[in-house]
PALUMMAR-351369 format. One line per 5 residues: number of its first residue (from 0); their letters; for each residue x, y, z of C-alpha. Coordinates in steps of 0.25 Angstrom, whole numbers. Example, Ala and Ser with C-alpha at 12.3 -4.5 7.8 and 13.67 -1.06 7.14 Angstrom:
! PALUMMAR-351369
0) as) 49:-18:31 | 55:-4:29 .
! end
This chain:
! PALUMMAR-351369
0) xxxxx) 71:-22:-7 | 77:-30:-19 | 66:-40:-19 | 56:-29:-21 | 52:-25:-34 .
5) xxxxx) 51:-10:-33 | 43:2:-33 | 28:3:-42 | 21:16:-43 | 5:12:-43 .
10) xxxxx) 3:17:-58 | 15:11:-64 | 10:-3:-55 | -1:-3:-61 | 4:2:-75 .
15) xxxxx) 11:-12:-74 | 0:-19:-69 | -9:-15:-82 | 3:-17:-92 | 4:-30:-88 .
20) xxxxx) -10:-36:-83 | -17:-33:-94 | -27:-44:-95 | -36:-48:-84 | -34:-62:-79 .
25) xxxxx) -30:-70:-66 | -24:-60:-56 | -8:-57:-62 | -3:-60:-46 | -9:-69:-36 .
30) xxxxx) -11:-57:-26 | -10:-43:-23 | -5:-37:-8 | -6:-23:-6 | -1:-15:4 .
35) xxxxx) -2:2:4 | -10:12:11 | -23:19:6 | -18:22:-8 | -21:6:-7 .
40) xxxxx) -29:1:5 | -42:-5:0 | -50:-6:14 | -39:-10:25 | -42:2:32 .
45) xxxxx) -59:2:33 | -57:-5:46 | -46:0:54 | -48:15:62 | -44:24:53 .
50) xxxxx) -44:37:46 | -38:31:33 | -50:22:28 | -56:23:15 | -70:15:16 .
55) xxxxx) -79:26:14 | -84:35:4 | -80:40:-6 | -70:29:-4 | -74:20:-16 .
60) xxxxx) -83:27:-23 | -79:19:-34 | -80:6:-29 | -93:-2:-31 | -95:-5:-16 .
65) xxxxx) -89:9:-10 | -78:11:-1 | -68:1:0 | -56:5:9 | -49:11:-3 .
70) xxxxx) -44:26:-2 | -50:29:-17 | -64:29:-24 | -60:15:-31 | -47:6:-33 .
75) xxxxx) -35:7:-29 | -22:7:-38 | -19:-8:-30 | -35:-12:-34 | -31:-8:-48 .
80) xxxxx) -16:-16:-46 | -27:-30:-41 | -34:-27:-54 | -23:-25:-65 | -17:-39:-57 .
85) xxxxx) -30:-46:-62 | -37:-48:-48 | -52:-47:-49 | -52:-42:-33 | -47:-30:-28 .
90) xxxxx) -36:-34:-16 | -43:-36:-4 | -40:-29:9 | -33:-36:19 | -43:-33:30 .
95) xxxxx) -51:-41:22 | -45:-51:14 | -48:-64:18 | -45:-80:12 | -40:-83:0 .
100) xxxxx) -42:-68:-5 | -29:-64:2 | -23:-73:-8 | -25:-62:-20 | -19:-52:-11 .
105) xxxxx) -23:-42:2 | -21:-27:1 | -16:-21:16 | -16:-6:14 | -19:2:24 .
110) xxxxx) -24:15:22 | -12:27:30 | -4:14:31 | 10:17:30 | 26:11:31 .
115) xxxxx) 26:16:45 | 18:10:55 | 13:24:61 | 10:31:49 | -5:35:46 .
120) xxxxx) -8:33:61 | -15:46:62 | -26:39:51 | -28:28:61 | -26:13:60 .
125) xxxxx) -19:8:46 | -11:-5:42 | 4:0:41 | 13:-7:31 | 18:-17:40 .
130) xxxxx) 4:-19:44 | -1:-23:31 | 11:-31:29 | 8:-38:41 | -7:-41:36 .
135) xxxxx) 1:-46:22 | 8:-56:31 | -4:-60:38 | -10:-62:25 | 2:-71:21 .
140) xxxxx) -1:-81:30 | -15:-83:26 | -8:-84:12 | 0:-96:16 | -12:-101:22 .
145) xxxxx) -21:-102:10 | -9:-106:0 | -3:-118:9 | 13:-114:14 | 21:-101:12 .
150) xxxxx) 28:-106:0 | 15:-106:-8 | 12:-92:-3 | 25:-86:-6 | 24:-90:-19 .
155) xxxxx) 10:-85:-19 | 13:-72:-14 | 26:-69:-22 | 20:-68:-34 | 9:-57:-28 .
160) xxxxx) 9:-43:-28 | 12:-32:-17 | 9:-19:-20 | 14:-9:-7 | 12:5:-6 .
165) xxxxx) 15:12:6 | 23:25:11 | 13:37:5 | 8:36:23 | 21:37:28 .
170) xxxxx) 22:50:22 | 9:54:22 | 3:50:35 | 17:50:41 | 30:57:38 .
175) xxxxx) 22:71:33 | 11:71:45 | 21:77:55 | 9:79:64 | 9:65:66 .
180) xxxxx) 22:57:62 | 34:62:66 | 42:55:55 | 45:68:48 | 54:72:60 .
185) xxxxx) 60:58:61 | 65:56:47 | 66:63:35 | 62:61:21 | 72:51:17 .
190) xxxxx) 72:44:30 | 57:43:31 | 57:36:17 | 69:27:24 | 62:23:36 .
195) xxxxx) 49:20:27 | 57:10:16 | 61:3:27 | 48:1:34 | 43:-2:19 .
200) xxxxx) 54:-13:18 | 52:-21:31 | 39:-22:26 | 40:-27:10 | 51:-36:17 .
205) xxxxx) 40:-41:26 | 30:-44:13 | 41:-51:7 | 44:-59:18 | 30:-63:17 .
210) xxxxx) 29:-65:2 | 30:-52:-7 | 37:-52:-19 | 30:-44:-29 | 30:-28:-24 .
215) xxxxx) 24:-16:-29 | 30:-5:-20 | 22:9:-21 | 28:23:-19 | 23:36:-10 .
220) xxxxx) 14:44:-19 | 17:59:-22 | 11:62:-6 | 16:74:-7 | 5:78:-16 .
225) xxxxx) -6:71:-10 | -18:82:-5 | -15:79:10 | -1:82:8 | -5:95:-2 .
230) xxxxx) -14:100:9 | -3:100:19 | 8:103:12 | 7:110:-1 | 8:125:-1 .
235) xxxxx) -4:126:-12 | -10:113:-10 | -5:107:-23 | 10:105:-24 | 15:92:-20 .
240) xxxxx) 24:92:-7 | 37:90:-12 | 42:85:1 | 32:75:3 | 34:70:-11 .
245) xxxxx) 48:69:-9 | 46:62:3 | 38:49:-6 | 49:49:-15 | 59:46:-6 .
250) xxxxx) 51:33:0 | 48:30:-13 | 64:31:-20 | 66:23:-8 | 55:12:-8 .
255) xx) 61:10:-24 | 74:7:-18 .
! end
């Protein structure tokens, strides 16, 4: 993963975003691609059959027109990201994007997505990580298309953006759902995290096959501290789970690597 630039936690991201894009002008990259789950999924999910969907209320309270597809009341960190990159839209969704707009950049996340294929599948339908990246190839082709060959396009496309965040399902909606996965009894720990990196390279491998240069790779949060996790597994309901939080750092000491 030499050609890969490293790992960004969100704040520090946008920490550097702010430093350095102070003055609003013409947009500081030609486009932004997203990939993620629904920490940043902006409406792919509203249509597909499932339990992870996010266009109702009190989605969005703080939107003008209401619910979006967002997991949150307004934007989302990568909506803040577009902002401080000087676009004047937010990043459509790719179950929407269309024409020339996919030239500014798509976001595929897909709320319970993960780096395994079967992971959130007890939520219903969602657009794994190889799934989106297959939409991102499909998007490439309409990019070559609208800017004339493929040399023109990768030289378009290397100087964009491509922010991916994913791992926090496979853990959450995966490894510790023993009622569902059996990939606690399959692996441990350190061999989860393994088995995921690789998954997780296939795929940047495949996004730099088509492209990618510039990559913004996000960590698994603290999940072992998140109220689902708490509710199950903490003895008072308010200490983080040590195990679950040693867990992430493993996949995350090994996605820096």
């Amino acid at each position: 993963m030499g050609k890969w630039r490293g790992v960004f936690g969100v704040a520090a991201l946008l920490l550097v975003l702010s430093m350095c894009l102070g003055v609003r002008g013409a947009p500081q990259v030609p486009c932004y691609f997203i990939f993620g789950d629904s920490l940043v999924d902006n409406g792919n999910n509203n249509q597909l059959s499932s339990l992870a969907r996010a266009n109702y209320l009190p989605y969005g309270i703080d939107f003008p027109n209401g619910p979006t597809g967002r997991f949150s009341n307004g934007k989302t960190t990568v909506d803040v990201i577009a902002e401080l990159l000087g676009f004047d839209n937010y990043i459509p969704p790719y179950s929407t994007a269309s024409g020339r707009q996919i030239l500014g950049g798509v976001n595929y996340a897909s709320a319970a997505a993960g780096i395994r294929e079967e992971t959130g599948q007890q939520l219903g339908a969602r657009i794994s990580f190889s799934g989106q990246v297959r939409n991102y190839q499909r998007t490439i082709s309409q990019v070559v298309n609208l800017l004339g060959d493929e040399t023109t396009a990768a030289n378009y496309l290397s100087k964009c953006i491509y922010s991916i965040g994913l791992g926090s399902n496979d853990y959450l909606n995966n490894y510790f759902m023993p009622l569902y996965y059996s990939t606690s009894r399959q692996y441990t720990p350190e061999q989860f995290a393994d088995v995921l990196i690789q998954q997780y390279t296939e795929q940047l491998q495949a996004l730099y096959n088509y492209g990618a240069r510039k990559f913004a790779l996000i960590g698994v949060g603290q999940i072992g501290c998140s109220p689902n996790e708490l509710a199950q597994y903490s003895g008072d309901g308010k200490t983080c789970v040590e195990r679950i939080n040693a867990a992430n750092r493993i996949f995350n000491d090994k996605l820096k690597g």
